[in-house]
C-alpha positions as CSV (number, residue, x, y, z in Angstrom):
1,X,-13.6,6.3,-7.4
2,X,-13.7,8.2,-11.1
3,X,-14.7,11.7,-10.9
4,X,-16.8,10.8,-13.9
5,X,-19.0,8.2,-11.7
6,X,-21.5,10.9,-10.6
7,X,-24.0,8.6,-12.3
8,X,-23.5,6.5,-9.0
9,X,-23.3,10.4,-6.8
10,X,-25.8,9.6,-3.8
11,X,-24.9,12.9,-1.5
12,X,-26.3,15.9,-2.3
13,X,-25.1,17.3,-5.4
14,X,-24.6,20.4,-3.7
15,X,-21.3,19.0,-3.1
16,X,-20.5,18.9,-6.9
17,X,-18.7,21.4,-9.4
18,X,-20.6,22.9,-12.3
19,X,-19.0,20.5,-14.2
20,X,-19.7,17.6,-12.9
21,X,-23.3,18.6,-12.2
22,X,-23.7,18.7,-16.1
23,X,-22.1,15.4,-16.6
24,X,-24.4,13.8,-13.5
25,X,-27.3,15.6,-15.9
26,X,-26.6,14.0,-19.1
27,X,-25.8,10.4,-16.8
28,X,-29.8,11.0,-15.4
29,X,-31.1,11.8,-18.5
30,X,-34.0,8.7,-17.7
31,X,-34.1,9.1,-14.1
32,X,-36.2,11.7,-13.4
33,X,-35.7,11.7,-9.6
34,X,-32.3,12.1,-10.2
35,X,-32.7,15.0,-12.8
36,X,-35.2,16.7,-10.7
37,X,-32.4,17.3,-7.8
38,X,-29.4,18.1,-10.0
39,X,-31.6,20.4,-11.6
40,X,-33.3,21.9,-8.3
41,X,-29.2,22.6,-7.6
42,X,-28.4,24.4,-10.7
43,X,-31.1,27.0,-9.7
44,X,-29.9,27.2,-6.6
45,X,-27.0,28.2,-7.8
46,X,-29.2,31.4,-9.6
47,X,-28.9,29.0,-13.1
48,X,-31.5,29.4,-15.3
49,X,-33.0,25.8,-15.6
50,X,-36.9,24.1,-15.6
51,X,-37.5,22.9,-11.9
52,X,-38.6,18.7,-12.0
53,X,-40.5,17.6,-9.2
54,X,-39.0,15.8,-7.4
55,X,-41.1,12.8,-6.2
56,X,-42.8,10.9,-3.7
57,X,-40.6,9.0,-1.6
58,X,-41.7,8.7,2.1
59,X,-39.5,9.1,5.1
60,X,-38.0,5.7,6.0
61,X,-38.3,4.3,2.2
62,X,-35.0,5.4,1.1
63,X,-32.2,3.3,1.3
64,X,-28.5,3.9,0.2
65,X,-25.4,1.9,0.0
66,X,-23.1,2.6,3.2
67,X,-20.0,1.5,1.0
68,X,-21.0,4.1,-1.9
69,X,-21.4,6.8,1.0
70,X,-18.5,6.1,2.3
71,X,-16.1,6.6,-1.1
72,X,-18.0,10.0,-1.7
73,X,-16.9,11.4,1.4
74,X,-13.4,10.0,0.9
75,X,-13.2,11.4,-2.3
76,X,-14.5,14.4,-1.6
77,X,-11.7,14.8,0.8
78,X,-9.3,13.4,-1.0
79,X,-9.6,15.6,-4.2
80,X,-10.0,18.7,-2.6
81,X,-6.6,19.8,-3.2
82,X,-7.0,19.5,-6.9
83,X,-10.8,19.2,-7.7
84,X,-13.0,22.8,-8.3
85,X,-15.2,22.7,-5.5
86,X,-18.9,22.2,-5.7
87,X,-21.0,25.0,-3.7
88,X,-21.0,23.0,-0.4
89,X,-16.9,22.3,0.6
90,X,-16.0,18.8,1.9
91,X,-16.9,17.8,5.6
92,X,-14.6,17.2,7.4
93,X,-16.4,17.0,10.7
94,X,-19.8,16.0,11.3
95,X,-20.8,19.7,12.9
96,X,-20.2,20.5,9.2
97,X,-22.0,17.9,7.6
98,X,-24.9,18.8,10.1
99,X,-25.0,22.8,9.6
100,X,-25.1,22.3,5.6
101,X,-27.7,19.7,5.9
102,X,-30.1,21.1,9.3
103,X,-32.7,23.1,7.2
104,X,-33.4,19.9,4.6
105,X,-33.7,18.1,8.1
106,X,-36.1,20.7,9.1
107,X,-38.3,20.4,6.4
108,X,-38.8,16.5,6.7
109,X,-39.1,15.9,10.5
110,X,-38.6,19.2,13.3
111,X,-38.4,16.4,15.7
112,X,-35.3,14.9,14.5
113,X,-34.2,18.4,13.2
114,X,-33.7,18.6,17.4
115,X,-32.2,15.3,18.2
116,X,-29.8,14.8,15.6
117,X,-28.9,18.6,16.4
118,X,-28.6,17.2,20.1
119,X,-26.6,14.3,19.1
120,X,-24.0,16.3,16.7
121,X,-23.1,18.5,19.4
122,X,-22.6,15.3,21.5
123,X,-19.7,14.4,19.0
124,X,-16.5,14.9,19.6
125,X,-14.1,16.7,17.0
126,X,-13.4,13.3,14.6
127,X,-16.3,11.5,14.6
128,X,-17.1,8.9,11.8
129,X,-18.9,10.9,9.3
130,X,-20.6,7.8,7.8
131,X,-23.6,7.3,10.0
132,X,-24.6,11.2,9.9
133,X,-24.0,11.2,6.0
134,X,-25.8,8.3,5.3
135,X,-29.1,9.2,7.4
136,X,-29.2,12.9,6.2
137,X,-28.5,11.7,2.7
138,X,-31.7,9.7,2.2
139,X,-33.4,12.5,4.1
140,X,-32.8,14.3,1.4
141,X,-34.3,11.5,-1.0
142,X,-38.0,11.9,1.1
143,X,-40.5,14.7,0.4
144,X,-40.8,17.5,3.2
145,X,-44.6,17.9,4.5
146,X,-45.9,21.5,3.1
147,X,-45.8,22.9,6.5
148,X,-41.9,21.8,7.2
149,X,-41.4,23.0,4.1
150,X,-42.4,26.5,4.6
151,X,-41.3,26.8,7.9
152,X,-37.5,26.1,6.8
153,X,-37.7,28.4,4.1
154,X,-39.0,30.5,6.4
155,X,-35.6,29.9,8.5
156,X,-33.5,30.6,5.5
157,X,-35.5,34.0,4.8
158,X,-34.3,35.3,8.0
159,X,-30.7,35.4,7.2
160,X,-31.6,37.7,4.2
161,X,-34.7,39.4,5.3
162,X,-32.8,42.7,5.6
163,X,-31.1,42.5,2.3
164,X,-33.2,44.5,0.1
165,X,-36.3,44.0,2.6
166,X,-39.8,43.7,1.2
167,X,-42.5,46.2,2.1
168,X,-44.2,45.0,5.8
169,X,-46.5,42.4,6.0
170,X,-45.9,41.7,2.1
171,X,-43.5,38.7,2.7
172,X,-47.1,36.4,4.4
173,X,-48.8,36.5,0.8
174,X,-46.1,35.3,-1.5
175,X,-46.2,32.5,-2.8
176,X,-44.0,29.3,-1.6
177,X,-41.8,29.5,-5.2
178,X,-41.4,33.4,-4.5
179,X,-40.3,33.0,-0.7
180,X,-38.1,30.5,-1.6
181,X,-37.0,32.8,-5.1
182,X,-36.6,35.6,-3.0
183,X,-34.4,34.0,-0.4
184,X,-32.4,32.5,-3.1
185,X,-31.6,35.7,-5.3
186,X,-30.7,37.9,-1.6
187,X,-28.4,35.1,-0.3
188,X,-26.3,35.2,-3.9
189,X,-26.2,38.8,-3.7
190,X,-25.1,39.3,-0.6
191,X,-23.1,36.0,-0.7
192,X,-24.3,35.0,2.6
193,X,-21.9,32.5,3.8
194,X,-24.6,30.4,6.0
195,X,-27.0,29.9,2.8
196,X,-24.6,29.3,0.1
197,X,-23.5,26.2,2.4
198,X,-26.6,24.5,3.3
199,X,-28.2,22.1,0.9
200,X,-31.9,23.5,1.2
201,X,-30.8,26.4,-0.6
202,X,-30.7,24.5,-3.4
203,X,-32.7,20.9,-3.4
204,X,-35.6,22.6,-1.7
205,X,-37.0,23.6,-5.3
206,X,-37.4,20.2,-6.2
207,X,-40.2,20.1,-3.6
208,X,-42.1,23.3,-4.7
209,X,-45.6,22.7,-5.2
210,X,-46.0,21.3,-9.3
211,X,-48.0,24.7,-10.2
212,X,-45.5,27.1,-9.0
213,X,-42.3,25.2,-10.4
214,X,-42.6,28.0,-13.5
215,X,-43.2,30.8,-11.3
């Protein structure tokens, strides 16, 4: 596969250099879909971009090539000897692919946020990567309900909550965009290994409510 076909790129961009985000950019230029998640990943990623929304597709509506999946994550494996690396590194087991995906999960559907957490621990070390890639990829095509939403930011917050905490009680008013702002801007400061490797950090924004996307 060419590096340059990230036209084509159906995981999350997360898994993308800062490079080839930019190329992917100027690829989606009509797509606004598209944009709105590359773009969601620059900011999370503390770039200073304009959030798109990101759409309306409901769970079960998206559908992705296996075959593309499948030479993603063999390139992705393949190059990373040579390639920059994007924010997420390349899965090499599915307990990895789950833990940099489980809080997008989250925000879609808690109740398969538990099985396919069940399941992954299940594997063993080796699995085939392609069924787990493929499902959590087009989870992350779907919108999250509001209250998912929140509740996985939520999640995230608490890996930063003590880094620079807020005043008590002050952290229930903000705003979605500022919890999720907030959580950002702590876990690049404090480079908090767990957030910089999970793809909500970023594709999350994408989903912020259209009247706090300039907040």
């Amino acid at each position: 596969m060419s590096i340059w076909r990230v036209e084509a790129w159906d995981l999350s961009p997360a898994y993308l250099n800062r490079r080839e985000l930019l190329w992917a950019w100027h690829a989606h230029r009509r797509e606004p879909g598209a944009r709105a998640r590359l773009a969601a990943e620059l900011w999370g990623r503390g770039e200073r971009v304009a959030l798109l929304p990101g759409g309306m597709v409901a769970p079960g509506e998206a559908h992705l090539d296996p075959q593309r999946i499948a030479e993603q994550l063999a390139w992705l494996v393949a190059a990373r000897r040579w390639r920059t690396p994007g924010r997420l590194p390349p899965p090499l087991q599915a307990q990895t692919l789950w833990r940099q995906h489980k809080y997008s999960v989250m925000a879609r559907s808690p109740r398969r946020y538990r099985e396919i957490g069940r399941e992954v621990a299940a594997l063993p070390r080796g699995a085939e990567l392609l069924p787990l890639a493929l499902e959590l990829s087009e989870w992350l095509l779907t919108a999250p309900t509001p209250g998912g939403w929140r509740n996985a930011v939520q999640h995230l917050w608490g890996y930063v909550a003590e880094v620079a905490p807020p005043a008590r009680g002050e952290v229930v008013g903000w705003s979605s965009a500022r919890l999720l702002r907030e959580t950002r801007d702590r876990a690049l400061h404090s480079r908090q290994p767990y957030l910089l490797e999970s793809t909500a950090l970023g594709e999350l924004a994408a989903w912020l409510p259209k009247e706090e996307m300039g907040d």
